[in-house]
mmCIF entry with sequence, helices, sheets and N, C-alpha, C, O atoms, coordinates in Angstrom:
data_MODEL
# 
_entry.id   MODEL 
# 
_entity.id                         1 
_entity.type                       polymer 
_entity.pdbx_number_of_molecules   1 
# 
_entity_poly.entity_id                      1 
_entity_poly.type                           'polypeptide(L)' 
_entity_poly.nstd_linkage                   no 
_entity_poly.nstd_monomer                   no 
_entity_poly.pdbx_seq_one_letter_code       
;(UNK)(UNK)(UNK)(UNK)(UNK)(UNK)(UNK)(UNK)(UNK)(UNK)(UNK)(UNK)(UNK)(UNK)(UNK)(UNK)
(UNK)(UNK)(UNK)(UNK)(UNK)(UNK)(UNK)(UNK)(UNK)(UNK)(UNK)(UNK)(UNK)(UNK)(UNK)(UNK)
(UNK)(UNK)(UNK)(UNK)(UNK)(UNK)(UNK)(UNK)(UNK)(UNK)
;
_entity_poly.pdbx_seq_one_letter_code_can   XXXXXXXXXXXXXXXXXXXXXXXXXXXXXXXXXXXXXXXXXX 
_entity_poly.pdbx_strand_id                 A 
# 
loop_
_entity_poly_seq.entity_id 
_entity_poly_seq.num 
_entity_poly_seq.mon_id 
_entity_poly_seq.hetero 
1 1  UNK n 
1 2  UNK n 
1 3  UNK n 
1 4  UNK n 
1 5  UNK n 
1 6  UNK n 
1 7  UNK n 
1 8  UNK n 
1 9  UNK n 
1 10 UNK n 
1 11 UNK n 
1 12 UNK n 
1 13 UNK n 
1 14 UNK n 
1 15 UNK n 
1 16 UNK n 
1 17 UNK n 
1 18 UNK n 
1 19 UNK n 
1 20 UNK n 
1 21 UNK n 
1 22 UNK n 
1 23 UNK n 
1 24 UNK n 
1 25 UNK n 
1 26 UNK n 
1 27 UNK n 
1 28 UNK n 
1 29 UNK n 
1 30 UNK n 
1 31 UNK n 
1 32 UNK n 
1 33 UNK n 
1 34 UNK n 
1 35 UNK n 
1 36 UNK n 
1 37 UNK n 
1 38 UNK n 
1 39 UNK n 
1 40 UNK n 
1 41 UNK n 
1 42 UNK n 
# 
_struct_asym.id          A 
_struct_asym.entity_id   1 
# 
loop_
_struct_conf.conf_type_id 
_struct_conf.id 
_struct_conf.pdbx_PDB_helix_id 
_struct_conf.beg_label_comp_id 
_struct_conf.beg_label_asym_id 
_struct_conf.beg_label_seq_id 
_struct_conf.pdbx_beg_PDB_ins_code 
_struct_conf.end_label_comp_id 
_struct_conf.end_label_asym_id 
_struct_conf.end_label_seq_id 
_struct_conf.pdbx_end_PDB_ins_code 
_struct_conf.beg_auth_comp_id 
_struct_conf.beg_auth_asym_id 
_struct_conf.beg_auth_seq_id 
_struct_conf.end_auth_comp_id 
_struct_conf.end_auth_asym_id 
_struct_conf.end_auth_seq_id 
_struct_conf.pdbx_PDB_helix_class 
_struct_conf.details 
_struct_conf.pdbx_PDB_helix_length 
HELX_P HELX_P1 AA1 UNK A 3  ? UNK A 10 ? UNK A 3  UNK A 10 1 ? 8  
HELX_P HELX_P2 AA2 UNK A 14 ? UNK A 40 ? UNK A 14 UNK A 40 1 ? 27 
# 
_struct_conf_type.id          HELX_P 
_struct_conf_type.criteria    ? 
_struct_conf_type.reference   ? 
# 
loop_
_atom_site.group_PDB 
_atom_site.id 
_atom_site.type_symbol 
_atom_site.label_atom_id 
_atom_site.label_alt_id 
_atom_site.label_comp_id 
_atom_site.label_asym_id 
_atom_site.label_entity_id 
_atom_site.label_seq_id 
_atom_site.pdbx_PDB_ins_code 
_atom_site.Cartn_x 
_atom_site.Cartn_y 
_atom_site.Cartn_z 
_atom_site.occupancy 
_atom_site.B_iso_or_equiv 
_atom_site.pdbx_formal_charge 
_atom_site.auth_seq_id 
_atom_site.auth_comp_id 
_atom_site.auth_asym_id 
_atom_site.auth_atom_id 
_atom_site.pdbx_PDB_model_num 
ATOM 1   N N  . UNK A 1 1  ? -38.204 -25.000 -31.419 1.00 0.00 ? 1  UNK A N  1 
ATOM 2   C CA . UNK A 1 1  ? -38.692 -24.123 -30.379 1.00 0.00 ? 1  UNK A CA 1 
ATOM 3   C C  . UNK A 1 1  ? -37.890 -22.809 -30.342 1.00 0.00 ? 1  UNK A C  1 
ATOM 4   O O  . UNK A 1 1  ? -38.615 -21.818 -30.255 1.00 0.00 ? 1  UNK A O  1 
ATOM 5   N N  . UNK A 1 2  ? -36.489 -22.547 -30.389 1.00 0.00 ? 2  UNK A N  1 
ATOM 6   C CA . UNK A 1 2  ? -35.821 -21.500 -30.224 1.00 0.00 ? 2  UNK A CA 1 
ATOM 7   C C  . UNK A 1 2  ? -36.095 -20.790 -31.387 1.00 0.00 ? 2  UNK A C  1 
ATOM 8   O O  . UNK A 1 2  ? -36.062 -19.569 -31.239 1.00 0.00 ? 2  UNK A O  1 
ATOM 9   N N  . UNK A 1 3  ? -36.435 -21.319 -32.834 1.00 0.00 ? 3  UNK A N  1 
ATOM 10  C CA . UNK A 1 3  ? -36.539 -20.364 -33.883 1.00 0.00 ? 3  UNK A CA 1 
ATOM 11  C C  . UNK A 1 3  ? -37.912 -19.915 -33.600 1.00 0.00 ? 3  UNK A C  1 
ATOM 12  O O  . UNK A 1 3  ? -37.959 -18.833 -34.184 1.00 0.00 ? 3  UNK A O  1 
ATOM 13  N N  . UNK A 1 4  ? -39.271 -20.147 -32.943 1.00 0.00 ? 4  UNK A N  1 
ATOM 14  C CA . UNK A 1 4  ? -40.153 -19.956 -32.951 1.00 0.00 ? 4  UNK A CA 1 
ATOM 15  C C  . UNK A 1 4  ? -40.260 -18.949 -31.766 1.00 0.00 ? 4  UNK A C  1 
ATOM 16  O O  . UNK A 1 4  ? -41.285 -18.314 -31.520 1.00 0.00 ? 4  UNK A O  1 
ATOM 17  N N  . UNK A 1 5  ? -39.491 -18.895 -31.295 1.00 0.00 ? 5  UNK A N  1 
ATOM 18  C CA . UNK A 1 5  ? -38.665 -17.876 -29.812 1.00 0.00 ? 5  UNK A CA 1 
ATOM 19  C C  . UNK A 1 5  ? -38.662 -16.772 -30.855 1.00 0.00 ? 5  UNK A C  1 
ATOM 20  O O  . UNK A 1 5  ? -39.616 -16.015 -31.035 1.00 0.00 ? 5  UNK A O  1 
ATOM 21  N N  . UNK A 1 6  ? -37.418 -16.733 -31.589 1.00 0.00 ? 6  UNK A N  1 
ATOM 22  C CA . UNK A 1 6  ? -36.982 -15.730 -31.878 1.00 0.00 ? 6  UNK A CA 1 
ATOM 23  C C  . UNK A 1 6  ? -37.739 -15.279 -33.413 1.00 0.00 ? 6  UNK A C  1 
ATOM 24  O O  . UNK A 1 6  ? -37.734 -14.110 -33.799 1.00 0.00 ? 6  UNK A O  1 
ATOM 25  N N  . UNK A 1 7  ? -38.174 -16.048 -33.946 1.00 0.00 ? 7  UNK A N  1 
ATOM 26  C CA . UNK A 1 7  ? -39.953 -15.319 -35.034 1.00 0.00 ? 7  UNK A CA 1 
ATOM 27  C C  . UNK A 1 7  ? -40.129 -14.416 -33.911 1.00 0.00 ? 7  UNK A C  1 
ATOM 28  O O  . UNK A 1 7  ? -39.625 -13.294 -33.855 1.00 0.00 ? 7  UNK A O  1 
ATOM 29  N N  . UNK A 1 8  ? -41.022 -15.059 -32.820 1.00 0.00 ? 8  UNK A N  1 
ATOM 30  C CA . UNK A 1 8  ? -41.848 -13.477 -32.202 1.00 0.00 ? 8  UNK A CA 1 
ATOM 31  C C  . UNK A 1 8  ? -41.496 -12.660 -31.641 1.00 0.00 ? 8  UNK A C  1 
ATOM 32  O O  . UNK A 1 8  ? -42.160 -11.700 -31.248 1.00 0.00 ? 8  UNK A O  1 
ATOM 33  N N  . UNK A 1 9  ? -39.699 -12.990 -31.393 1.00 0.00 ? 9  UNK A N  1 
ATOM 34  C CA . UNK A 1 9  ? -38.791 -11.623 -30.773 1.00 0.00 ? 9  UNK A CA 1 
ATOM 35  C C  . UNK A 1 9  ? -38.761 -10.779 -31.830 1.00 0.00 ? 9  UNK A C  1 
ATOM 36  O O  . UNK A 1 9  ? -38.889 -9.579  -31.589 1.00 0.00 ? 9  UNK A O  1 
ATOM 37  N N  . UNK A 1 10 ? -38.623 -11.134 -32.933 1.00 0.00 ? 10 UNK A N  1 
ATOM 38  C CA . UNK A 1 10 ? -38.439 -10.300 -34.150 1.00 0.00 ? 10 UNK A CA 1 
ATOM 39  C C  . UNK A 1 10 ? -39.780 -8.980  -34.303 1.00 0.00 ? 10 UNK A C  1 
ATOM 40  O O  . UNK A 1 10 ? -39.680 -7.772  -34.518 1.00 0.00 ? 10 UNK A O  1 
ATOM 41  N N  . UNK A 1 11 ? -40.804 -9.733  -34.116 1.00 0.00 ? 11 UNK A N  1 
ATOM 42  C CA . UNK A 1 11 ? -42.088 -9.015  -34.364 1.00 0.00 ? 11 UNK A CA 1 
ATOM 43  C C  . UNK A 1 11 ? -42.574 -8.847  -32.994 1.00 0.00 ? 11 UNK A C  1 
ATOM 44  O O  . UNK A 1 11 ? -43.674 -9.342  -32.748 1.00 0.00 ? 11 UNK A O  1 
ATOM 45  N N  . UNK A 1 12 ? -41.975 -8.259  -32.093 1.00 0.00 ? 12 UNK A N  1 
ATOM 46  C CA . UNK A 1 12 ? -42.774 -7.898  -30.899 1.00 0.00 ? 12 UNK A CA 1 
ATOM 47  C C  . UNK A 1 12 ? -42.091 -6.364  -30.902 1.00 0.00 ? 12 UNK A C  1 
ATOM 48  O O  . UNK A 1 12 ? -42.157 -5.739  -29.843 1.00 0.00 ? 12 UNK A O  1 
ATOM 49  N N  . UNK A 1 13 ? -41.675 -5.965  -31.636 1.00 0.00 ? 13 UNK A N  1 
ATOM 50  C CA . UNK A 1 13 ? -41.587 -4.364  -32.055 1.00 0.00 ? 13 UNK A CA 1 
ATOM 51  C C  . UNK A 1 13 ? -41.616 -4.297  -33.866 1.00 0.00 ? 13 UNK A C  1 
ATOM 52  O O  . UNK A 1 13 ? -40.755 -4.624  -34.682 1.00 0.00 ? 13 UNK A O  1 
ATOM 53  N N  . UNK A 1 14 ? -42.793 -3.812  -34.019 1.00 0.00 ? 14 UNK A N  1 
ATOM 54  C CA . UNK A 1 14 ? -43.350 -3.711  -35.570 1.00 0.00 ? 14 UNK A CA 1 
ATOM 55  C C  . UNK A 1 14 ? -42.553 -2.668  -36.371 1.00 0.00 ? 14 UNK A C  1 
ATOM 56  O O  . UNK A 1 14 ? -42.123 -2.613  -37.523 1.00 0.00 ? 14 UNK A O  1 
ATOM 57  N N  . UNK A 1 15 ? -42.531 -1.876  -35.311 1.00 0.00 ? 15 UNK A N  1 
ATOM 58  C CA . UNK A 1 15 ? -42.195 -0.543  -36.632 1.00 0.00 ? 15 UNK A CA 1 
ATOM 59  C C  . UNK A 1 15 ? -40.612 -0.295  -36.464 1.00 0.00 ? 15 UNK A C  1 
ATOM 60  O O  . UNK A 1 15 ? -39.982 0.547   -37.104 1.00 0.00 ? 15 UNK A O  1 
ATOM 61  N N  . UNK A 1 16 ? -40.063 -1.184  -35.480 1.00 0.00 ? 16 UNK A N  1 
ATOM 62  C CA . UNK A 1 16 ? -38.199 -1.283  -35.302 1.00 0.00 ? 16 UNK A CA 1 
ATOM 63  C C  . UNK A 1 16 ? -38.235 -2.638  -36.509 1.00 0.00 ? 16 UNK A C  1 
ATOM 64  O O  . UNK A 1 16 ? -37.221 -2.464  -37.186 1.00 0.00 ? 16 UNK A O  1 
ATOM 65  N N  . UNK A 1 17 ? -38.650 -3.333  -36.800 1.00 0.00 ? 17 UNK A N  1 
ATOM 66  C CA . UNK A 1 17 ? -38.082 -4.654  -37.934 1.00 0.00 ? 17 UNK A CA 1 
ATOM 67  C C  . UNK A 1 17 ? -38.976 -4.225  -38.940 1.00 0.00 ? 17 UNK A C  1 
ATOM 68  O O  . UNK A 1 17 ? -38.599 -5.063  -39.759 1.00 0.00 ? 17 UNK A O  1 
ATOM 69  N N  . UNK A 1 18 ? -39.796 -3.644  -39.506 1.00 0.00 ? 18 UNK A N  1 
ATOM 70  C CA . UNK A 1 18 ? -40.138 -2.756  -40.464 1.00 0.00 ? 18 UNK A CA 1 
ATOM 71  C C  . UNK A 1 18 ? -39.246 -1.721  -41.516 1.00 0.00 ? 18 UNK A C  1 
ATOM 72  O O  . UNK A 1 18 ? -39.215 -1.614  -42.742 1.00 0.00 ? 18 UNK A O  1 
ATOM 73  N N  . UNK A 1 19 ? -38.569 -1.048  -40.437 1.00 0.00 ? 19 UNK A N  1 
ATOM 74  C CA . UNK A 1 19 ? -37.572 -0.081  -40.812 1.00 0.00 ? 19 UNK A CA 1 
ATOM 75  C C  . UNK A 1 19 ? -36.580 -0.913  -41.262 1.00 0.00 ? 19 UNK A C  1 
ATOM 76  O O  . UNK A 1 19 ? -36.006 -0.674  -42.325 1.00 0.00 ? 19 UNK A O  1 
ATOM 77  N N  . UNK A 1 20 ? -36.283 -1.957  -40.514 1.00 0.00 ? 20 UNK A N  1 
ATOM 78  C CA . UNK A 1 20 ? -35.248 -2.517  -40.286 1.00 0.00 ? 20 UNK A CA 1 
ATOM 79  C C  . UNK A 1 20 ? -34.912 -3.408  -41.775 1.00 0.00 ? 20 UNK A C  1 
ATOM 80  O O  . UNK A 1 20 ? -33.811 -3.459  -42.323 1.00 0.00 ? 20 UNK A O  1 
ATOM 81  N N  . UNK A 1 21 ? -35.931 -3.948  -42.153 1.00 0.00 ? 21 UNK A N  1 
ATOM 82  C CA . UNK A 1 21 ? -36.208 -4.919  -43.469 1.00 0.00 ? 21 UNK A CA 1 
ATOM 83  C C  . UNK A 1 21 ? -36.669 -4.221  -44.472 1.00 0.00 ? 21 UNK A C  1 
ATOM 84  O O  . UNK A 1 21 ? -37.075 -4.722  -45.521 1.00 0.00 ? 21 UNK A O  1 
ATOM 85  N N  . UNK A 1 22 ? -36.626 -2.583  -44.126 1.00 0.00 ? 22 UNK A N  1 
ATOM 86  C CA . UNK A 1 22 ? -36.636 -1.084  -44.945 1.00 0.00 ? 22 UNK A CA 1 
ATOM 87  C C  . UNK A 1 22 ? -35.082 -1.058  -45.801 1.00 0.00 ? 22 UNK A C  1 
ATOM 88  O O  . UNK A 1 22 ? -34.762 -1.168  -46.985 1.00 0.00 ? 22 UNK A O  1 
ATOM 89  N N  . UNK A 1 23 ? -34.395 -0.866  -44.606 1.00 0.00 ? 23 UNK A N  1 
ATOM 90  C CA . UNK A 1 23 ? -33.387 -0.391  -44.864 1.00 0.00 ? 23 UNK A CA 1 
ATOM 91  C C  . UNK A 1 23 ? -32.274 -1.521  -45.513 1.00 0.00 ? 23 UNK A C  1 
ATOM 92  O O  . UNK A 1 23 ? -31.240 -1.069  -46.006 1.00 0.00 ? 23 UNK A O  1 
ATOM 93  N N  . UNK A 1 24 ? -32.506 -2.996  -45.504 1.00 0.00 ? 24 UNK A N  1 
ATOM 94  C CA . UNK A 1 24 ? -31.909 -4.044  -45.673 1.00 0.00 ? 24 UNK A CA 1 
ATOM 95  C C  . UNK A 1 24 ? -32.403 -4.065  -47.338 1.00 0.00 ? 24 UNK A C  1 
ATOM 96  O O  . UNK A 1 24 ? -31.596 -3.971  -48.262 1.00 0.00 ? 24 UNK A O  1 
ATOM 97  N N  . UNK A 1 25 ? -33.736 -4.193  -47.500 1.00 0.00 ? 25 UNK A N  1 
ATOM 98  C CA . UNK A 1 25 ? -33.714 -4.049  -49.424 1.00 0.00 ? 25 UNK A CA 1 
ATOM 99  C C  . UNK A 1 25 ? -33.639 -2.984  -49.994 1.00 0.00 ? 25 UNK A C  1 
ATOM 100 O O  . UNK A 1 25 ? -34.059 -2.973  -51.152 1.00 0.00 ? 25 UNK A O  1 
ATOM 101 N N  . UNK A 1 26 ? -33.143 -1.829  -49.478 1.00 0.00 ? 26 UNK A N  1 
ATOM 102 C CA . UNK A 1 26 ? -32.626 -0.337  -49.957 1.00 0.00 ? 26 UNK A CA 1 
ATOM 103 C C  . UNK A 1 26 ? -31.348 -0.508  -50.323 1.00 0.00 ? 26 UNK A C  1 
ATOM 104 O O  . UNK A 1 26 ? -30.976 -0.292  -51.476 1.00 0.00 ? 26 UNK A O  1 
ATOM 105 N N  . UNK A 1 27 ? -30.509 -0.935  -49.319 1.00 0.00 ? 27 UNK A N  1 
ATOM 106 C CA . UNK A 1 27 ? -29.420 -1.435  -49.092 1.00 0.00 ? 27 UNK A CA 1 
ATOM 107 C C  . UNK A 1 27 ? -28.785 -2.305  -50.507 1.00 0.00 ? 27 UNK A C  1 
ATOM 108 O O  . UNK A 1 27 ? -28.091 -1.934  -51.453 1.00 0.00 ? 27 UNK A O  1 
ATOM 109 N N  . UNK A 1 28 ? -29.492 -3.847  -50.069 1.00 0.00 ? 28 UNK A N  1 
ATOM 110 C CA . UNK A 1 28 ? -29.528 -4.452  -51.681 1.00 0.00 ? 28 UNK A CA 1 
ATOM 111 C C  . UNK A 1 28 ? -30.037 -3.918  -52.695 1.00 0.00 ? 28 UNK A C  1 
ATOM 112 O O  . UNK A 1 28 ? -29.276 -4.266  -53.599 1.00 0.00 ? 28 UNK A O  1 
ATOM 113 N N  . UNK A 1 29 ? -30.989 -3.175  -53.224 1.00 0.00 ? 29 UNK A N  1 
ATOM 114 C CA . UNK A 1 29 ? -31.275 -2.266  -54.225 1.00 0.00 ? 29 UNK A CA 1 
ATOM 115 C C  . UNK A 1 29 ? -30.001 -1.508  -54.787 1.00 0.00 ? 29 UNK A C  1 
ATOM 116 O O  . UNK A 1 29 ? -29.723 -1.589  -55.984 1.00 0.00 ? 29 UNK A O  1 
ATOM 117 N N  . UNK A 1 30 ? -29.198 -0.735  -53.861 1.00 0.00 ? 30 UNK A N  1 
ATOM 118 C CA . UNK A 1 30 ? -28.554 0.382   -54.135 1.00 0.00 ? 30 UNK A CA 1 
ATOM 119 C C  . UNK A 1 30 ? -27.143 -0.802  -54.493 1.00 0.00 ? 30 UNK A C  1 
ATOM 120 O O  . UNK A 1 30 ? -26.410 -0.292  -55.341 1.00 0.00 ? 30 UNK A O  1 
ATOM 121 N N  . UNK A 1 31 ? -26.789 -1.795  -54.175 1.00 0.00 ? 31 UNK A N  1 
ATOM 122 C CA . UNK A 1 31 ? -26.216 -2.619  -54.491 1.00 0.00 ? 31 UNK A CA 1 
ATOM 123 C C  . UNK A 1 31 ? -25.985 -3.159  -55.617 1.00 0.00 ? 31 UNK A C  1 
ATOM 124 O O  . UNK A 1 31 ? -24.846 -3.449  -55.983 1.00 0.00 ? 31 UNK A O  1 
ATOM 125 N N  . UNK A 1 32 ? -27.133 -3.381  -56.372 1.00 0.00 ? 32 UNK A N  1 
ATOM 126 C CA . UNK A 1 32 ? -27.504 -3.942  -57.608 1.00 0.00 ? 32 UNK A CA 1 
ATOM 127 C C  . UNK A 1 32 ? -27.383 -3.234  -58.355 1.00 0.00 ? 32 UNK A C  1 
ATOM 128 O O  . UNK A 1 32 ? -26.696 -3.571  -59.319 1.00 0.00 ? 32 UNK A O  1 
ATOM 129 N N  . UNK A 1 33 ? -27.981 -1.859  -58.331 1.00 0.00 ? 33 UNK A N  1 
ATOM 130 C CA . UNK A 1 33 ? -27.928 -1.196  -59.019 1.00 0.00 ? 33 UNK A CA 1 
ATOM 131 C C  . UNK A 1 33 ? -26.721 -0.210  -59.191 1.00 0.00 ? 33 UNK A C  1 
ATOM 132 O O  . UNK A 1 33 ? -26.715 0.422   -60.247 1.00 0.00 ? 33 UNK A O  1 
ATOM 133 N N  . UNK A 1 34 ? -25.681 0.017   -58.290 1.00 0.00 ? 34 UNK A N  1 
ATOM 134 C CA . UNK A 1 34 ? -24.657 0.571   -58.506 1.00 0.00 ? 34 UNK A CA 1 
ATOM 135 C C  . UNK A 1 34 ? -23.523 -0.431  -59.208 1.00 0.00 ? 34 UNK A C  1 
ATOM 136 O O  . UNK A 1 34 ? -22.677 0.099   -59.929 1.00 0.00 ? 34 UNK A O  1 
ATOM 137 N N  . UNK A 1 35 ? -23.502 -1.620  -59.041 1.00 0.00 ? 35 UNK A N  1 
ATOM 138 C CA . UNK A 1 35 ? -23.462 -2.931  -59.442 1.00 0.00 ? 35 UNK A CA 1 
ATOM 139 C C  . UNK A 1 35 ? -23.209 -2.474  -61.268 1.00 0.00 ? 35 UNK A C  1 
ATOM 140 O O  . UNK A 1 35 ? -22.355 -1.955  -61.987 1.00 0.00 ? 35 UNK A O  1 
ATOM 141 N N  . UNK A 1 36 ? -24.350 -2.973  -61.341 1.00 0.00 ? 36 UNK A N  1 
ATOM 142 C CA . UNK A 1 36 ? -24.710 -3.054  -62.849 1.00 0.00 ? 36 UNK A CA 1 
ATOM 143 C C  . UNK A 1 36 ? -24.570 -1.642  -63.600 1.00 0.00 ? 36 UNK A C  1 
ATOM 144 O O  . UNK A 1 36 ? -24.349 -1.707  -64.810 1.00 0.00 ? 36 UNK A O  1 
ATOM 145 N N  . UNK A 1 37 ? -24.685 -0.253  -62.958 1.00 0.00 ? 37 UNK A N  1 
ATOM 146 C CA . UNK A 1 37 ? -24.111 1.069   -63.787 1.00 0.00 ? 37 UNK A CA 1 
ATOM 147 C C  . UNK A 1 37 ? -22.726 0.672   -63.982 1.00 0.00 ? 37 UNK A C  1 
ATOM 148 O O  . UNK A 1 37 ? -22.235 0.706   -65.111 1.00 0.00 ? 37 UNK A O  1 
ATOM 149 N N  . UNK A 1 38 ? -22.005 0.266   -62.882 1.00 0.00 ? 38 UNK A N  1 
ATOM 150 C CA . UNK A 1 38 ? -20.718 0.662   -63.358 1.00 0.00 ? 38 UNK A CA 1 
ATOM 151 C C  . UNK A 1 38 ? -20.630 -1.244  -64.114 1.00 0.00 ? 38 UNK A C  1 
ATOM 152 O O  . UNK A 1 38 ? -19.588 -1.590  -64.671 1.00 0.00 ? 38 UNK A O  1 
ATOM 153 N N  . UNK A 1 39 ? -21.372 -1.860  -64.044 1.00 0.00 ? 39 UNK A N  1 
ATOM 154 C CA . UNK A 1 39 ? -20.730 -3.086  -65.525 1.00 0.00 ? 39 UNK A CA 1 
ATOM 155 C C  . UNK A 1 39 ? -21.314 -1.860  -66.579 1.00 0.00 ? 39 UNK A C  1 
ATOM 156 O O  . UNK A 1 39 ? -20.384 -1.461  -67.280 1.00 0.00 ? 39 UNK A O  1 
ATOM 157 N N  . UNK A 1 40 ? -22.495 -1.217  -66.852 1.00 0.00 ? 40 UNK A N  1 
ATOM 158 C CA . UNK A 1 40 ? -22.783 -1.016  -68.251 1.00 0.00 ? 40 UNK A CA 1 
ATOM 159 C C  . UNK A 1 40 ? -21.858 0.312   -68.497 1.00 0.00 ? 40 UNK A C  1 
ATOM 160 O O  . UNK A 1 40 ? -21.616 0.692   -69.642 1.00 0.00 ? 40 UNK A O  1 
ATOM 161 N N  . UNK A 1 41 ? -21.407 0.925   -67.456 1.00 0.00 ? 41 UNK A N  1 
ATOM 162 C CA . UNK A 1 41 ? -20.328 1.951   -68.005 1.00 0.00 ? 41 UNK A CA 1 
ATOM 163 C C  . UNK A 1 41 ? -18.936 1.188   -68.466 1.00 0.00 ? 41 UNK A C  1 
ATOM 164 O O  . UNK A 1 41 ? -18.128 1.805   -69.159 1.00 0.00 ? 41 UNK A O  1 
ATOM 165 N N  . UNK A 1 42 ? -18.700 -0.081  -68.086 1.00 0.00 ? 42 UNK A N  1 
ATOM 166 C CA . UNK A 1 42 ? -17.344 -0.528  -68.927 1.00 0.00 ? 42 UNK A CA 1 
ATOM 167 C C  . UNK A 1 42 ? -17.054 -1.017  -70.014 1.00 0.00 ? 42 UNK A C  1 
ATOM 168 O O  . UNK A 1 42 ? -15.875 -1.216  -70.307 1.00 0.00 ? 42 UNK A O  1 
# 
């Protein structure tokens, strides 16, 4: 019941957890990929 609480707390503002799960695989993107330049620069 409480996770099913907080599912629709999550999505009862669309375009705030949108951005939000925007900015979280940008985040990991820029991670990975700064990541792996500097393994293939060594």
């Amino acid at each position: 019941m409480l996770l099913q609480l907080a599912w629709k707390n999550i999505w009862r503002n669309k375009k705030r957890s949108t951005v939000i799960i925007f900015a979280i695989l940008l985040g990991l993107w820029a991670g990975l990929f700064s990541g792996a330049t500097m393994m293939g620069m060594a």
